[in-house]
PAMARMI-201974 format. One record per residue (C-alpha): x, y, z; residue in one letter. Coordinates in steps of 0.2 Angstrom, whole numbers, plus 5000, padded with zeros to 4 digits. Layout:
X|Y|Z|a
...
***
This chain:
4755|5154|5800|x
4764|5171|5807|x
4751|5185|5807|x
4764|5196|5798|x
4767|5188|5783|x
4747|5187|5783|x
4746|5206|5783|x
4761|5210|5771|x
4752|5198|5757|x
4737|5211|5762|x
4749|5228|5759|x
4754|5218|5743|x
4737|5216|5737|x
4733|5233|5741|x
4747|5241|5732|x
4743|5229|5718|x
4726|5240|5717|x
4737|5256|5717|x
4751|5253|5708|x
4756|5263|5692|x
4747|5252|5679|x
4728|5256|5688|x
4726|5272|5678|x
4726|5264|5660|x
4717|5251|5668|x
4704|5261|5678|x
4692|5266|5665|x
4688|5247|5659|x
4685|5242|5679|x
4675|5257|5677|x
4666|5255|5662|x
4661|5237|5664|x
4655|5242|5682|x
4640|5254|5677|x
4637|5240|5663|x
4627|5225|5665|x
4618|5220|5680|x
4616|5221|5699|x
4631|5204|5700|x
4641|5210|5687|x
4654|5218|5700|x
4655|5203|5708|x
4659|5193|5693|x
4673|5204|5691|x
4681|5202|5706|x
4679|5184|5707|x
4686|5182|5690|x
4699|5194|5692|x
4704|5184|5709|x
4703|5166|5703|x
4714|5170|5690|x
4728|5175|5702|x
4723|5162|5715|x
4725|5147|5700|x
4740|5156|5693|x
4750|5156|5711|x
4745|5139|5714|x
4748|5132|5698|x
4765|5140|5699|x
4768|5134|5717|x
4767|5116|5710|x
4777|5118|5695|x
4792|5127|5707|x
4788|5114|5720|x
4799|5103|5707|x
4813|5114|5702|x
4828|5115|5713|x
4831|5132|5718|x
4842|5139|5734|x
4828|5142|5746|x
4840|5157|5752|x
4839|5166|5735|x
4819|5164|5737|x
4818|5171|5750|x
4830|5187|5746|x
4822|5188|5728|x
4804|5190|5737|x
4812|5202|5747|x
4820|5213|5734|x
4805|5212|5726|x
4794|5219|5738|x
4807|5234|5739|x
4808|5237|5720|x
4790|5238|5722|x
4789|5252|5735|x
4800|5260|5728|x
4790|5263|5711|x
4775|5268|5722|x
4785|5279|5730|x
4790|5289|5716|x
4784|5299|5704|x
4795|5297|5690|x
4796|5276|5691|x
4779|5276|5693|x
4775|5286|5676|x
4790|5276|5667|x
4783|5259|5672|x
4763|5266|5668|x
4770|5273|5652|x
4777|5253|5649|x
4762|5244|5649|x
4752|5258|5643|x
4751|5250|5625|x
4749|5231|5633|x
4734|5239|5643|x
4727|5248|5631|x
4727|5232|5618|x
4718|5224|5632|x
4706|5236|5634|x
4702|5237|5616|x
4698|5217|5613|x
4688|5219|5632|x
4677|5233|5623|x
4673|5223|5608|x
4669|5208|5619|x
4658|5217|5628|x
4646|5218|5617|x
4645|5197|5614|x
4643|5196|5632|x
4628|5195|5642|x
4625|5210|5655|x
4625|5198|5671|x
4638|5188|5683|x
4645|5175|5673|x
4650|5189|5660|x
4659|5199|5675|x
4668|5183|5678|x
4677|5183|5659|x
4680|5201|5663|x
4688|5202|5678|x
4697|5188|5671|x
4704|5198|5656|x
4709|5211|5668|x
4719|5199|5676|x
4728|5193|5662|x
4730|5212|5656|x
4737|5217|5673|x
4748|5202|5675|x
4762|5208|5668|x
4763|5225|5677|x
4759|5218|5692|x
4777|5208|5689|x
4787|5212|5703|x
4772|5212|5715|x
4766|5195|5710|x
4782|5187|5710|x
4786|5193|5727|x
4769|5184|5732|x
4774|5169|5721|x
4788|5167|5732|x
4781|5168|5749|x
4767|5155|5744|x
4780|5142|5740|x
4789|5144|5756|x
4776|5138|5764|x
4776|5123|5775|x
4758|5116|5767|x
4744|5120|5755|x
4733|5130|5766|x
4745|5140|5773|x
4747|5145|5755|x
4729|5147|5754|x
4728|5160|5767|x
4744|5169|5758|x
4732|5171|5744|x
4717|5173|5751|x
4726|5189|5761|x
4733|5194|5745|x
4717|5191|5737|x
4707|5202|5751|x
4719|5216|5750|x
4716|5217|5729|x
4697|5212|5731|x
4693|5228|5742|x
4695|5241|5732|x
4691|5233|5716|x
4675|5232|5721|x
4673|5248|5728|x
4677|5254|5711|x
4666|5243|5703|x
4650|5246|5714|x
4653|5264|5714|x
4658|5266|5695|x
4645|5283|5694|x
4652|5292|5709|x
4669|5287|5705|x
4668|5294|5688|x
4659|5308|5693|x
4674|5313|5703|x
4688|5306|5694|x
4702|5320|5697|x
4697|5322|5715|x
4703|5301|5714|x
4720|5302|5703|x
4724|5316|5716|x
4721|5306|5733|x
4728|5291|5723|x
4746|5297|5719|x
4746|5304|5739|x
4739|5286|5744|x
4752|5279|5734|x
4765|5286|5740|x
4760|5280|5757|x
4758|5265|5754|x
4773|5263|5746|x
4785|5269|5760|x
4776|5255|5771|x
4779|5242|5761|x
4796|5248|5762|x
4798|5248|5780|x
4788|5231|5778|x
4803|5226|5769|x
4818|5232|5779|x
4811|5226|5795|x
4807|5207|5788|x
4825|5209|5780|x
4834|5214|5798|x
4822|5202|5807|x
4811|5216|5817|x
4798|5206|5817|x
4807|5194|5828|x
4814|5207|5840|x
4797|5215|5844|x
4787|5199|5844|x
4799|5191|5854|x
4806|5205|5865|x
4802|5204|5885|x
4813|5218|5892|x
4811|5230|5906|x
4799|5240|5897|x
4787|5226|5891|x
4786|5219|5909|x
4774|5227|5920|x
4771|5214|5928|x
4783|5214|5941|x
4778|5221|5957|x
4789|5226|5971|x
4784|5219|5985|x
4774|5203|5982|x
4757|5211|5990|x
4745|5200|5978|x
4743|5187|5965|x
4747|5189|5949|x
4737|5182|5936|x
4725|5172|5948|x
4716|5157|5943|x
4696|5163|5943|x
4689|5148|5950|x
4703|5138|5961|x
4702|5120|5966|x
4710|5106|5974|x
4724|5100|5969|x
4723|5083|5960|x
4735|5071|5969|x
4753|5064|5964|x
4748|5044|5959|x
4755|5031|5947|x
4775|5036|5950|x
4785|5023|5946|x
4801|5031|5957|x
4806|5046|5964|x
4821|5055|5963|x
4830|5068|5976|x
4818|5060|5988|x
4807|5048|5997|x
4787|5050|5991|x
4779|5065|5993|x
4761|5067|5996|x
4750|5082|5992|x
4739|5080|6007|x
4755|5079|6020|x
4761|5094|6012|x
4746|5104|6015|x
4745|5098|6032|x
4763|5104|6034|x
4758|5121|6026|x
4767|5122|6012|x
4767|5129|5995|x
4769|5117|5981|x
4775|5122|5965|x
4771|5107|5951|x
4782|5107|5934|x
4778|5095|5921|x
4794|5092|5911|x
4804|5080|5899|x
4823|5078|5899|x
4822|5079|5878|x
4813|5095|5875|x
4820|5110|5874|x
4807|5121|5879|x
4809|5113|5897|x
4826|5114|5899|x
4827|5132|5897|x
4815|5133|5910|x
4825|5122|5922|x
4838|5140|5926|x
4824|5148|5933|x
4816|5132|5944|x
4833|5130|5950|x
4834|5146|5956|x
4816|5148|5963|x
4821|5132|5975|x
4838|5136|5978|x
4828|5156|5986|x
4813|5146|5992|x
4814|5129|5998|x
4819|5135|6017|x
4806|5146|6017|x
4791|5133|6013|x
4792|5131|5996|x
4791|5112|5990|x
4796|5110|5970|x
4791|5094|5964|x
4798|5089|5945|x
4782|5079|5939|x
4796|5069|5921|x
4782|5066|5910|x
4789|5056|5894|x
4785|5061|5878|x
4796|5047|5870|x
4796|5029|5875|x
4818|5029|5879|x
4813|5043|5891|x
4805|5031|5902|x
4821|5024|5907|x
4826|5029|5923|x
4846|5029|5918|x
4844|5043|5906|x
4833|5052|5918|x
4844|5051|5932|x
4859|5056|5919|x
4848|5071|5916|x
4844|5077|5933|x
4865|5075|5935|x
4871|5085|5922|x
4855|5101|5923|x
4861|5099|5942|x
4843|5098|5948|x
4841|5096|5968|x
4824|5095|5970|x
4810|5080|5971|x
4808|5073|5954|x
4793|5061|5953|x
4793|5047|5936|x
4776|5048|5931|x
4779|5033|5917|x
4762|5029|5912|x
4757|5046|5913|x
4746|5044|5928|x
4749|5061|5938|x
4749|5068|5919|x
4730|5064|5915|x
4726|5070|5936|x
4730|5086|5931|x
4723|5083|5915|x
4739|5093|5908|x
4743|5094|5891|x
4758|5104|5890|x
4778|5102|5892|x
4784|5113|5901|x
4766|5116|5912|x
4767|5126|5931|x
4754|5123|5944|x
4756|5133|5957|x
4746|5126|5976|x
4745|5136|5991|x
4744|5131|6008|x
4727|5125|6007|x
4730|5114|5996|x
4723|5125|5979|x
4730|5126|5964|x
4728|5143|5961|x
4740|5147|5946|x
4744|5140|5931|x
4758|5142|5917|x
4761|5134|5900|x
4776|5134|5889|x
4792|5147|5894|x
4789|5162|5900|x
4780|5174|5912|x
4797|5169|5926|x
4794|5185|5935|x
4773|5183|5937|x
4777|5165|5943|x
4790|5171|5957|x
4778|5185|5960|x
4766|5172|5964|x
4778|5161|5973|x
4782|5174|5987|x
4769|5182|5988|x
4759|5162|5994|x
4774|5162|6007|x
4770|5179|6013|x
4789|5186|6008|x
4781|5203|6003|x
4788|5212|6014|x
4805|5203|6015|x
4820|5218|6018|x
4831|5209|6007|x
4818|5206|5995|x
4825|5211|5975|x
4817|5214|5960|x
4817|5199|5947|x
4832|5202|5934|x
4822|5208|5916|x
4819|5193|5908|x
4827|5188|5891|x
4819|5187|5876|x
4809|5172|5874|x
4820|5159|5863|x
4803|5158|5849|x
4795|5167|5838|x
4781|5165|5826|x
4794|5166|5812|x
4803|5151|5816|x
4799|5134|5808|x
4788|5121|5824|x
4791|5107|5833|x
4791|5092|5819|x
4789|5073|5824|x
4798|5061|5811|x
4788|5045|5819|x
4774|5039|5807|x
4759|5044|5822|x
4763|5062|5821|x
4775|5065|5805|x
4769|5080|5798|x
4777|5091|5781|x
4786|5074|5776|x
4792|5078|5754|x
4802|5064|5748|x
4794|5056|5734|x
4791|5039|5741|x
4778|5036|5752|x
4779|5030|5772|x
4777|5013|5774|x
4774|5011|5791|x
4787|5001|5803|x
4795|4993|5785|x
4811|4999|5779|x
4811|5010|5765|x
4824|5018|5752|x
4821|5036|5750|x
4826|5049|5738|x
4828|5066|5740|x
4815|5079|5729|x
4821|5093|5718|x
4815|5106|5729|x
4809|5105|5749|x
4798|5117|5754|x
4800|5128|5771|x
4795|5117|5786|x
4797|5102|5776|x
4808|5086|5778|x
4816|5073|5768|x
4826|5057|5767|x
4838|5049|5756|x
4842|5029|5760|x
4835|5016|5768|x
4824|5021|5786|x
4813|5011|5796|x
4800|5024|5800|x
4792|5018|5816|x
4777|5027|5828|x
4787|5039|5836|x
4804|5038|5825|x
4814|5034|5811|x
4832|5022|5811|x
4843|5022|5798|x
4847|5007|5789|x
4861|5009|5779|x
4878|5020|5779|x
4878|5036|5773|x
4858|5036|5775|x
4853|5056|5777|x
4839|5067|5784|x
4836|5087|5776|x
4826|5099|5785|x
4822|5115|5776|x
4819|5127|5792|x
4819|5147|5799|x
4826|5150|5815|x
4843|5154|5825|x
4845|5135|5833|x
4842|5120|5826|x
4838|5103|5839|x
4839|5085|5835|x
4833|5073|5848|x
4843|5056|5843|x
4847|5042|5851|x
4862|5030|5846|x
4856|5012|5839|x
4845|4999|5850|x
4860|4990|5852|x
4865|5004|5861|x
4880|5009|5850|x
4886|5028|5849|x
4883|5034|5832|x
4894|5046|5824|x
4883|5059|5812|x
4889|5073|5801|x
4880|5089|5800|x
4878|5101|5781|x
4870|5117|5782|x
4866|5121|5762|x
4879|5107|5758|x
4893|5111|5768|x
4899|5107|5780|x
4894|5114|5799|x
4910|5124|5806|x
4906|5141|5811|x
4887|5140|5817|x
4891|5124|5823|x
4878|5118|5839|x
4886|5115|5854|x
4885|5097|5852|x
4893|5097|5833|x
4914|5094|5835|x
4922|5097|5815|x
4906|5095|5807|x
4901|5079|5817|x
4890|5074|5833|x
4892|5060|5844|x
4876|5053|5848|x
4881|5041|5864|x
4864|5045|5873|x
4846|5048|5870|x
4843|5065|5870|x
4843|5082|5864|x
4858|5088|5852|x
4859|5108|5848|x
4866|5105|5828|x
4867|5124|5822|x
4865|5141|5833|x
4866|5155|5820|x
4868|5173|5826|x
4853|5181|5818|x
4835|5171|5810|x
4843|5160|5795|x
4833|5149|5782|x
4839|5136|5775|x
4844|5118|5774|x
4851|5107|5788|x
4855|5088|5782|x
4861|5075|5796|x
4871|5059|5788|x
4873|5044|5795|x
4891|5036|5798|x
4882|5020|5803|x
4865|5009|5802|x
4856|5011|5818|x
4852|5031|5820|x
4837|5035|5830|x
4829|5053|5826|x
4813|5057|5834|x
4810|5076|5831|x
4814|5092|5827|x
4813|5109|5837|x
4820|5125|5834|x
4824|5145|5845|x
4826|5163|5842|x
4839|5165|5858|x
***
């Protein structure tokens, strides 16, 4: 769950407090406040919340079942969200759409007064209040509501629509019951209100405007993923200290359990501290993505370094079990046109040493033999060559040149995560049919897949760590956000190329077309990582891959901003 869409739902609910039907609205809260007892504004508020929490929820399921372009969701939300700021925003929409609902309100109002009387003055009696309220506002808080609505079923699973609501919820609850606990004062001072009202209104309509325009244009994105010159202070020129240091350093676990190495004969981390040199380890895999746009920048670093002490050591952690073959590794290596040391660590030996649990991971050792910075994940390339020179005492190099600014880091909380198809770690799976683990199964495609959710239409075998189609034409949908979308397929045990066709909202892929996708199709010939779509901008929407043949591998999904 990205933290801006948490605090929009929050502005939302806030602005639903302030919009234009409060006033006709405002003297019931009011009334009912100073009536009753010490809970009674409590009652209010969780009656008035619970109603929009079971409404949302209630309508999440029943839209869960309708096919609708998940595109036009999210555009409506958006559009939404404007029309709505722009009625806080002015004066004149905001008496029109008051003056609207002023009847509805005002019908409410009256049947609350005549109830109030059959009502007992305590919590439970708040409760059918706040309700009413609900149901009264419901219909002027349209636009506002619906925006909501549609944020909550984009969601990948039923508590990250929860904490939409409950953000939503907060951002109403606040200043209802202020109003409600401080119903005397309030009314004491009612015109001083309706005056700082309209101003706040205003305000807070021009944000939820900006809120808009910079989801709309994906300024979310630019600024949470953004690691230009200005944002990096980090780089210091020269390398006069460590960046960054580990607090407590200690002695680096050794290098065990390596079925072959590659580049080079065995390499022993007790030799190397003998021979004085620094020791960069880098946990990878040959399939993931987030270590392959690492590998420019190791490259680098070795092609600079290793003739000035610096020993690079490729630790290939498998994550899938056809990474363990050392044909497609060495394939790997080949083509990313890796020089250095690469050690297999099959059984995941040197892995659990270092107790890592992370592809890509950095462990930087000095001389002594310490392992005195770490890394995990992409990123931070500058504080990690920082560290590097500064262990080989190259601080005071002539030639010595500041690292380029990096690029902006390919991920951002906006885009869908990493999805495993295998049954061990299958997550946001919505066809209809359940998984019957390691049998083959006939799927059917739902109405509607939410965002972050994935589907399959055919007979699959789903197995631990993937799934293998069974039949021609047998098809995978992916409702996702992001600018790349990657596949990590392998052709059939068998070891016969597949030939798979790529749709992006039913059509066919030609103009965002991956570099692996040729007139729509890719050609899976090897296991390993396939780019299917790379879109100029943040896009949501539907990616299906189809089948020519039984015998298709897929093991996950994982997606970028670059």
């Amino acid at each position: 769950m990205n933290i801006p869409l948490l605090g929009l739902s929050f502005l939302e609910g806030m602005g639903l407090i302030l919009s234009p039907c409060i006033l006709p609205i405002l003297p019931l809260i009011l009334v009912t406040g100073i009536q009753g007892g010490k809970l009674r504004p409590y009652g209010i508020i969780l009656g008035f919340i619970s109603t929009f929490v079971l409404f949302t929820l209630f309508a999440r399921k029943v839209f869960s079942t309708i096919n609708i372009n998940p595109m036009l969701l999210q555009d409506i939300a958006l559009y939404l969200i404007l029309a709505f700021g722009v009625i806080l925003f002015s004066d004149t929409l905001s008496d029109k759409f008051s003056s609207f609902f002023q009847r509805l309100a005002g019908l409410g109002q009256t049947l609350s007064e005549k109830a109030e009387g059959h009502l007992p003055k305590g919590f439970w009696s708040g409760v059918l209040i706040g309700g009413g309220i609900a149901l009264i506002w419901t219909p002027c808080a349209g636009p506002i509501m619906a925006a909501v609505l549609v944020q909550t079923i984009q969601q990948k699973a039923d508590y990250e629509a929860a904490l939409i609501l409950t953000s939503f919820s907060i951002g109403v609850a606040l200043p209802m019951l202020i109003i409600t606990l401080f119903s005397k004062k309030i009314i004491e001072q009612v015109r001083v209100f309706s005056r700082h009202t309209k101003i706040v209104r205003k305000i807070l309509g021009s944000i939820i405007i900006l809120t808009m325009l910079f989801t709309k244009f994906n300024v979310w994105q630019k600024v949470t993923t953004f690691e230009g010159p200005a944002l990096a202070p980090k780089q210091f020129l020269p390398a006069t200290h460590m960046i960054d240091e580990l607090e407590n350093p200690y002695p680096a676990p050794q290098i065990s359990g390596i079925k072959k190495w590659i580049n080079s004969p065995p390499l022993n981390l007790d030799d190397l501290r003998k021979q004085g040199k620094v020791v960069l380890i880098d946990f990878w895999t040959y399939s993931c993505i987030n270590c392959v746009r690492t590998l420019p920048h190791i490259k680098e670093w070795y092609d600079k370094y290793h003739d000035k002490g610096l020993v690079i050591i490729g630790v290939h952690a498998p994550e899938f079990e056809f990474e363990k073959t050392e044909q497609n590794v060495e394939t790997a290596i080949k083509e990313d046109g890796i020089k250095y040391p690469v050690a297999l660590d099959n059984d995941l030996v040197t892995w659990d040493n270092f107790n890592n649990r992370y592809w890509p991971a950095h462990y930087l050792i000095n001389k002594e033999g310490q392992v005195v910075y770490t890394h995990f994940g992409e990123g931070d390339y500058d504080v990690t060559e920082n560290n590097i020179r500064y262990l080989l005492g190259l601080g005071t190099m002539k030639d010595y040149k500041k690292p380029h600014p990096e690029a902006p880091l390919p991920m951002s909380p906006l885009q869908s995560p990493e999805t495993y198809l295998g049954f061990k770690r299958a997550g946001g799976f919505a066809s209809p049919e359940n998984i019957d683990e390691n049998k083959i199964v006939h799927f059917t495609y739902p109405q509607h897949i939410p965002l972050n959710h994935w589907a399959l239409k055919g007979s699959w075998l789903i197995e631990g760590e993937k799934i293998v189609s069974k039949e021609a034409g047998a098809s995978l949908k992916y409702h996702f956000r992001g600018k790349q979308v990657y596949l990590v397929m392998a052709p059939s045990e068998a070891g016969t190329p597949q030939k798979v066709r790529i749709f992006f909202n039913g059509k066919p892929v030609t103009e965002f077309a991956g570099k692996d996708v040729k007139t729509s199709q890719v050609f899976v010939s090897q296991s390993t990582l396939y780019e299917l779509v790379s879109f100029k901008e943040l896009t949501s929407g539907i990616i299906e891959i189809q089948a020519e043949t039984p015998g298709l591998e897929a093991f996950a999904f994982t997606f970028g901003t670059m």
